[in-house]
C-alpha positions as semicolon CSV with decimal commas, in nm:
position;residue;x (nm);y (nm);z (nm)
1;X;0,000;0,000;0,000
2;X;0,142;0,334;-0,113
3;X;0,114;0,675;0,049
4;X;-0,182;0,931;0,065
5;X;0,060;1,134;-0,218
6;X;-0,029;0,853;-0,497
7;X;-0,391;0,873;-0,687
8;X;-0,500;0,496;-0,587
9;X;-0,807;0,354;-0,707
10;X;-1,098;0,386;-0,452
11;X;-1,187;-0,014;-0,493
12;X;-0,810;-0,133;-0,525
13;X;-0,713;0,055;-0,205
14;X;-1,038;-0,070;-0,019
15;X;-0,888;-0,416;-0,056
16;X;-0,530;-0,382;0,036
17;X;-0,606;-0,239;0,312
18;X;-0,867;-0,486;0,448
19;X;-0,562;-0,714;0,331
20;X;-0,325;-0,577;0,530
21;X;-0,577;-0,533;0,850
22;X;-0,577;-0,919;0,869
23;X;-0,186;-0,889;0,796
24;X;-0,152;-0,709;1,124
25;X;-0,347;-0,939;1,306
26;X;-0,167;-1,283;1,213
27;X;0,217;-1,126;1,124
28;X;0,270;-0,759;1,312
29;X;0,017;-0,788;1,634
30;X;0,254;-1,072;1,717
31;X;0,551;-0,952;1,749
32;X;0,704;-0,626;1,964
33;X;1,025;-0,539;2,238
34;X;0,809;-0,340;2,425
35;X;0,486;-0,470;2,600
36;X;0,409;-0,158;2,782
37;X;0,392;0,222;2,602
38;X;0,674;0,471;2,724
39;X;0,591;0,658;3,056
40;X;0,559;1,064;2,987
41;X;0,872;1,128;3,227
42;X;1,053;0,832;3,020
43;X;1,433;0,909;2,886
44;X;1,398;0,999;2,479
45;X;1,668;0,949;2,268
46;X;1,707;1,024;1,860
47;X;1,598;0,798;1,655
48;X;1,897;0,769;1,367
49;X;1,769;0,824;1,003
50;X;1,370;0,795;1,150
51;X;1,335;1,207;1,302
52;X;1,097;1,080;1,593
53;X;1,189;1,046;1,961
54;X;1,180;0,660;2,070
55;X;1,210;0,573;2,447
56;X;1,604;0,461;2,561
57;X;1,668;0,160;2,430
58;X;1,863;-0,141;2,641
59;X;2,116;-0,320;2,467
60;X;2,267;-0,646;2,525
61;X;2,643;-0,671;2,412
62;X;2,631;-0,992;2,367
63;X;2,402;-0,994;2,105
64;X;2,550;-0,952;1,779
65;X;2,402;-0,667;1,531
66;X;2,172;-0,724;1,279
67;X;2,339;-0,778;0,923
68;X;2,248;-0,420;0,740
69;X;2,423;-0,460;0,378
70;X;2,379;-0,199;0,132
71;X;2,301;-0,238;-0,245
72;X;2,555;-0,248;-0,483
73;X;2,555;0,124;-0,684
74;X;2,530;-0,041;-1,036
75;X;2,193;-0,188;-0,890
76;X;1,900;0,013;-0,941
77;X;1,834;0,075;-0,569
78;X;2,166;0,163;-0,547
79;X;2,116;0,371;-0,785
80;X;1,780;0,594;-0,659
81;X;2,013;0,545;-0,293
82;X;2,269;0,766;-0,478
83;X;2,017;1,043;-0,637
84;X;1,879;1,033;-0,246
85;X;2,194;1,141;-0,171
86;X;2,215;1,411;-0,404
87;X;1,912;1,581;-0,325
88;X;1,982;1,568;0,055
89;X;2,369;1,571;0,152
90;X;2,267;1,453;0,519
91;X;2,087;1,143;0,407
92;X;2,280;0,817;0,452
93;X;2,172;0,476;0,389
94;X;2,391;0,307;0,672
95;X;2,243;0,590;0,888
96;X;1,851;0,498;0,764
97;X;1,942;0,110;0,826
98;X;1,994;0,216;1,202
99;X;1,731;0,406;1,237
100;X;1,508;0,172;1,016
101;X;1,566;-0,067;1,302
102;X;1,488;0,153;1,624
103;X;1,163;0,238;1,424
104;X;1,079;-0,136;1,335
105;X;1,105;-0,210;1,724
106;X;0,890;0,043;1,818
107;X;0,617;0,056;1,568
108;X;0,538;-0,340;1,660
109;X;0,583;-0,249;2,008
110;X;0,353;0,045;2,006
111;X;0,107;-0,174;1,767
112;X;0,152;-0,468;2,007
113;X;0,022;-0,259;2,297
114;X;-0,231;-0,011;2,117
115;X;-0,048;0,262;2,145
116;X;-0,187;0,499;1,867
117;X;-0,020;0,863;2,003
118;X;0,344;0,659;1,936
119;X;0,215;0,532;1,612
120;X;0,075;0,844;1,432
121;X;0,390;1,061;1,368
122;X;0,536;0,772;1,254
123;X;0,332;0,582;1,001
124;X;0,184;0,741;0,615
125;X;-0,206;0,821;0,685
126;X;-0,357;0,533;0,486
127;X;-0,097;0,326;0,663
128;X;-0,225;0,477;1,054
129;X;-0,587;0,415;0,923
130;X;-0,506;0,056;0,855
131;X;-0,315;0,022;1,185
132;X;-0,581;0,189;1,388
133;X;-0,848;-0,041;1,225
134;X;-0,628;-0,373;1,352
135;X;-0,607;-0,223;1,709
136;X;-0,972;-0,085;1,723
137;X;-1,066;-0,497;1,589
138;X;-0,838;-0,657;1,847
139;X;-0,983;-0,422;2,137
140;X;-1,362;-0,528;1,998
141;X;-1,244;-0,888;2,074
142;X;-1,093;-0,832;2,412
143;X;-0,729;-0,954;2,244
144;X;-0,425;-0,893;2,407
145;X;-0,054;-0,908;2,257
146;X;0,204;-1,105;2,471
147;X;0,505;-1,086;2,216
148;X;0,887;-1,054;2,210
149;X;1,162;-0,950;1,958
150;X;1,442;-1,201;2,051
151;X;1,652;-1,096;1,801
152;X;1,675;-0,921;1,438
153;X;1,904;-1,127;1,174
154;X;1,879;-0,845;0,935
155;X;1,787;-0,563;0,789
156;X;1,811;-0,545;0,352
157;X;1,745;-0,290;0,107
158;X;1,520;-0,475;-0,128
159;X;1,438;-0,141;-0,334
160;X;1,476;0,186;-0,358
161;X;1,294;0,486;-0,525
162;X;1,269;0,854;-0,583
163;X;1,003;1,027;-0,752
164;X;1,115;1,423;-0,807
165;X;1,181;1,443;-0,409
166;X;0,963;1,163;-0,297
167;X;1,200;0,923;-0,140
168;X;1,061;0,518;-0,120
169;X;1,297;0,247;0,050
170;X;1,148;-0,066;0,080
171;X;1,332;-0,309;0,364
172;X;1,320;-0,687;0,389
173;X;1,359;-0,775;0,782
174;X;1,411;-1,108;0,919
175;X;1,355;-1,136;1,287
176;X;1,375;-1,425;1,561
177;X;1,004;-1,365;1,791
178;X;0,835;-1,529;2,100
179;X;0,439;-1,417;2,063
180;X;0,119;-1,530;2,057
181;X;-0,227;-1,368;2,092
182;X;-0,470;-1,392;2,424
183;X;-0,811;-1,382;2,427
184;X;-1,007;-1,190;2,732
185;X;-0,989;-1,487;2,965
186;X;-0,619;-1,511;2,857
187;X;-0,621;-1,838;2,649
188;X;-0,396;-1,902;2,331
189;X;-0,601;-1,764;2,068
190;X;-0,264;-1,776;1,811
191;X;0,085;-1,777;1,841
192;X;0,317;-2,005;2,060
193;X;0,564;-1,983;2,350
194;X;0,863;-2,039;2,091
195;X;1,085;-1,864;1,862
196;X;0,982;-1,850;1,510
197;X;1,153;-1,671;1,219
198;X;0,932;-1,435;1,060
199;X;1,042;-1,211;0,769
200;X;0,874;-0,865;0,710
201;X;0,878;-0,617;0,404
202;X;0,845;-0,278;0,521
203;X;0,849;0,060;0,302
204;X;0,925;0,384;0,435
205;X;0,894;0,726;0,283
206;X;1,013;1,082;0,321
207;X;0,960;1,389;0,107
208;X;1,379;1,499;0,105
209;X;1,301;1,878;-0,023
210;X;1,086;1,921;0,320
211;X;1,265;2,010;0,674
212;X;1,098;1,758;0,839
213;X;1,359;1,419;0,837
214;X;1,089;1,167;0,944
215;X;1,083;0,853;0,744
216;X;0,742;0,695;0,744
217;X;0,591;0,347;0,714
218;X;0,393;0,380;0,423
219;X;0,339;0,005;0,316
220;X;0,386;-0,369;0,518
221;X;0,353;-0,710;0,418
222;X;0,493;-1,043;0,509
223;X;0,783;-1,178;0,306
């Protein structure tokens, strides 16, 4: 699913996005690395490459990073990374990877526990509508998220765009999770207590010409 700056067709959009409603259900409402919403008094920190506060972070040393390689330039993301480049001198892919992955944990997180004021300045409209609609549905049915990012393998450029100044970078990430899905009463309703590999194509945008340096999920699938 694109972003509110593409003409989609009315009947088209209607069913990606009921698509991707049941997407969040089964693949993105199961997963997060942070159960509970940031407190107001909580520490913020940058997020690299993203332009949105996220709450400190705790790191474990001895987990090793996530592998972030960049396209070759001959490819044609490499390519559209360059021209990204030239239009704004303080964008760097190595940079966006980083931040790409601060954003990643907290946009399941914040999904995971229905936080909607952490999710809004960071997703594309259609993309918060879509969002919004999962969480609103999982409330309905008294759901609850119990989930866990063990560990992210990697973070890929699959493509990359640019459109005048309309930068598109679509990421393929492949994570290790623990989650599953309660119902009111607190039963299993999906999910297991068990690490699964689950691989995730995100796309984020970003106008370049405009001040603001927020990258924004605009589109989500499984891989």
């Amino acid at each position: 699913m694109g972003s509110g700056s593409f003409p989609i067709d009315l009947l088209l959009f209607g069913m990606i996005a009921a698509f991707l409603v049941l997407r969040l259900r089964s693949i993105l409402g199961r997963k997060t690395g942070f159960e509970r919403p940031a407190q107001p008094d909580a520490p913020q920190t940058p997020v690299p490459g993203i332009g949105r506060p996220a709450p400190a972070l705790a790191t474990d040393s001895r987990v090793e990073p996530a592998v972030r390689p960049l396209p070759d330039p001959g490819t044609p993301a490499g390519a559209a990374l360059a021209q990204m480049r030239a239009v704004d001198r303080n964008f760097d892919p190595q940079h966006f990877l980083n931040g790409a992955e601060a954003a990643f944990r907290l946009i399941v997180g914040a999904f995971a526990a229905g936080d909607r004021v952490a999710l809004r300045p960071l997703l594309a409209d259609d993309t918060y509508r879509s969002f919004e609609a999962a969480i609103a549905a999982r409330e309905a049915a008294g759901e609850t998220q119990r989930s866990e990012i063990k560990r992210i393998e990697s973070l890929t450029i699959e493509e990359a765009a640019l459109s005048g100044t309309h930068a598109v970078i679509t990421l393929r990430i492949v994570s290790d999770q623990v989650a599953e899905t309660l119902d009111r009463d607190g039963r299993p309703v999906s999910g297991a207590d068990a690490v699964a590999e689950i691989t995730d194509v995100w796309s984020f945008e970003r106008d370049l010409a405009q001040p603001d340096p927020a990258w924004r999920l605009s589109a989500a699938r499984s891989g």
